[in-house]
N, C-alpha and C positions, 0 to 999 in steps of 0.2 A: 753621858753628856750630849755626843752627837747625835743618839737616837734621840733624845729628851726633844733637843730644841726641832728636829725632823717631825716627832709628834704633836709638837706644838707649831709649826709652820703650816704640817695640814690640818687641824682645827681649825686656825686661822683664817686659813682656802675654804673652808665648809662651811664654816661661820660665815665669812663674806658671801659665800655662793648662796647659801639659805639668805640673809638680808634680801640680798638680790632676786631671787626667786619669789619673795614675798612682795616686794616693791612691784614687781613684772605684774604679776596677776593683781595687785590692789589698783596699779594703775588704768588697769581694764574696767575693772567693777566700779572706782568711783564715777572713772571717764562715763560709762554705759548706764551707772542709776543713782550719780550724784552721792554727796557725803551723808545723806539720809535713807536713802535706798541698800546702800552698799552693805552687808553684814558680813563681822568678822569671820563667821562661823563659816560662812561661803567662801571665804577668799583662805582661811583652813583648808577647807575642802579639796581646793584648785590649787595649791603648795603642794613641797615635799617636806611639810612643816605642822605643828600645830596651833591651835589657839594661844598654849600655854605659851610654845613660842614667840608669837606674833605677837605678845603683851612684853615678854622678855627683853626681845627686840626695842618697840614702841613704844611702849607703855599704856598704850589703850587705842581707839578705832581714830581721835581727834590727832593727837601725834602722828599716827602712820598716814593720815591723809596728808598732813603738813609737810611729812617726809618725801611722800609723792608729788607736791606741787615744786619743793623745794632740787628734787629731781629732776622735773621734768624741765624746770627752768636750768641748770646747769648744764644738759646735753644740749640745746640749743645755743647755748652762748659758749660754751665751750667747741662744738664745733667753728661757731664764728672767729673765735681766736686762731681756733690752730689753723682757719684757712688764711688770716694775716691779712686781708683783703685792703687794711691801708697802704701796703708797700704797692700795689697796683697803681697805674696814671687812673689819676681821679678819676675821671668819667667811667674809664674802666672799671678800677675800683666799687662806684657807686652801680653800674651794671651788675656787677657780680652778687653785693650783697642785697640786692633787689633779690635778685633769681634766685640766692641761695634762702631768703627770707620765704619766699613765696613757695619755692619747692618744700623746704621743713613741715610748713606747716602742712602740705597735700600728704606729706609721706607721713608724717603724726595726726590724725584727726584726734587721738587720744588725744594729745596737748593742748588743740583746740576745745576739744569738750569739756576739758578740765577746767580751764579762765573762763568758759561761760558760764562751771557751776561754781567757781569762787566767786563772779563776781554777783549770781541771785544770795552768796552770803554778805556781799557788799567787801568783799576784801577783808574779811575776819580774820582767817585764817593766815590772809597770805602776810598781815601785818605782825604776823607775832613769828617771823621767821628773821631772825635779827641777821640773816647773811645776804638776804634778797635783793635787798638795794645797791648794795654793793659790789654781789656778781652781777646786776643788770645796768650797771655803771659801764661796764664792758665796753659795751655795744656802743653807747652816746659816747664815749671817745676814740673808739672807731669812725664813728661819724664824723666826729668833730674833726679831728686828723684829717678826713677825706676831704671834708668842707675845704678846708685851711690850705691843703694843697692846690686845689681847688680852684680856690681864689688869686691864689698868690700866681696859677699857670694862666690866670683868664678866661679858666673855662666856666665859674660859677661866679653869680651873684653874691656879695656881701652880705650879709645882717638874716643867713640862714640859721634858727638855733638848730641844733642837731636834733633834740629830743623832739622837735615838729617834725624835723624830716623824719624821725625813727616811729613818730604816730601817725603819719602818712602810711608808711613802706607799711609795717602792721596793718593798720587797718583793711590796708588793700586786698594783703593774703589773706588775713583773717578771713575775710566776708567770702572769698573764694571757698571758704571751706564751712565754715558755720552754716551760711544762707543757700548751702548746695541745692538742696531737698526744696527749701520752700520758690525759691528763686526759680527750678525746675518746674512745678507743679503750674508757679506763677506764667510765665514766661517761654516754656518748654524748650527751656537753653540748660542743658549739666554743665554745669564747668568742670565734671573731672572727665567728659569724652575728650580724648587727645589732642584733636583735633582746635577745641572750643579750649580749653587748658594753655595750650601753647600761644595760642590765640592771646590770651587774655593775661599770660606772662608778659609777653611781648607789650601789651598797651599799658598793665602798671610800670613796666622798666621806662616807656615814654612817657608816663606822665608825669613821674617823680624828677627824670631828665628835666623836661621842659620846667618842669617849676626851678627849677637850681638853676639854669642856666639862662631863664628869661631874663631882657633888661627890667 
């Protein structure tokens, strides 16, 4: 009985670790040549898994992509929770999840590459993941929370909706990281040298400030 449930506990550990293992390497291959580029065969290939598997798992190449976007948004907003960044004094608070917005996405360009190839499918995919809106619900009552506090200390404006302020903060990092390359070639500014990076952390944390707390 106790060896039974022992061999079924690590199945369980192996099974989970193969998922994960497959999620790892697909989220590279989509990130790097999109949901039309990316083939199963190859992302077999780069596992400790196979095809048959990867269907077992899935259930085919459109599943496991949705598996991966539906991932890729949980680590992100799952860190934001467990940092609790509304129990912070608001300003602080909205500091914090400024930096912690702007840093994610420098440390995941995957995540980034990813929302720019969902959105050339127009948001296909990410529409038919029925838990999406709901773990990304998170964040805009984070906000909202920070607003509220906010308001009520004197340090913010009224009549801010939170999911403005949360397409603000986004866009900001986002571009930091998608328009790297062309923005460079343009311009001859990286924004991931240290220097120009810290820089330009620093100016989204004030602009987002200033707008919330202008009269």
């Amino acid at each position: 009985m106790a060896e039974g449930h022992k061999r079924g506990g690590k199945r369980t550990r192996e099974a989970a670790e193969t998922r994960d293992n497959i999620l790892e390497v697909a989220t590279r291959e989509f990130a790097d040549k999109g949901l039309a580029g990316a083939r199963i065969d190859e992302i077999a290939d780069k596992t400790a898994s196979s095809k048959r598997m990867i269907y077992y798992y899935f259930g085919g190449k459109d599943e496991l992509y949705r598996a991966v976007l539906e991932r890729a948004y949980e680590r992100i907003r799952a860190q934001e929770q467990a940092a609790h960044f509304e129990n912070l004094p608001p300003a602080e608070a909205l500091r914090a999840i400024i930096g912690h917005n702007f840093d994610y996405h420098f440390e995941h360009p995957d995540f980034v590459r990813l929302v720019m190839n969902e959105n050339v499918h127009h948001g296909e995919h990410i529409a038919q993941i029925a838990s999406m809106k709901q773990r990304n619900s998170t964040v805009i009552a984070a906000l909202g929370a920070i607003l509220e506090k906010g308001v009520i200390a004197g340090d913010f404006r009224a009549g801010i909706d939170p999911v403005d302020l949360h397409s603000m903060i986004s866009a900001l990092s986002f571009y930091s990281v998608s328009n790297r390359h062309t923005f460079l070639h343009n311009f001859g500014v990286d924004f991931a040298d240290p220097a120009v990076r810290a820089k330009r952390r620093e100016l989204i944390i004030g602009c987002v400030l200033s707008w919330v707390t202008r009269a």
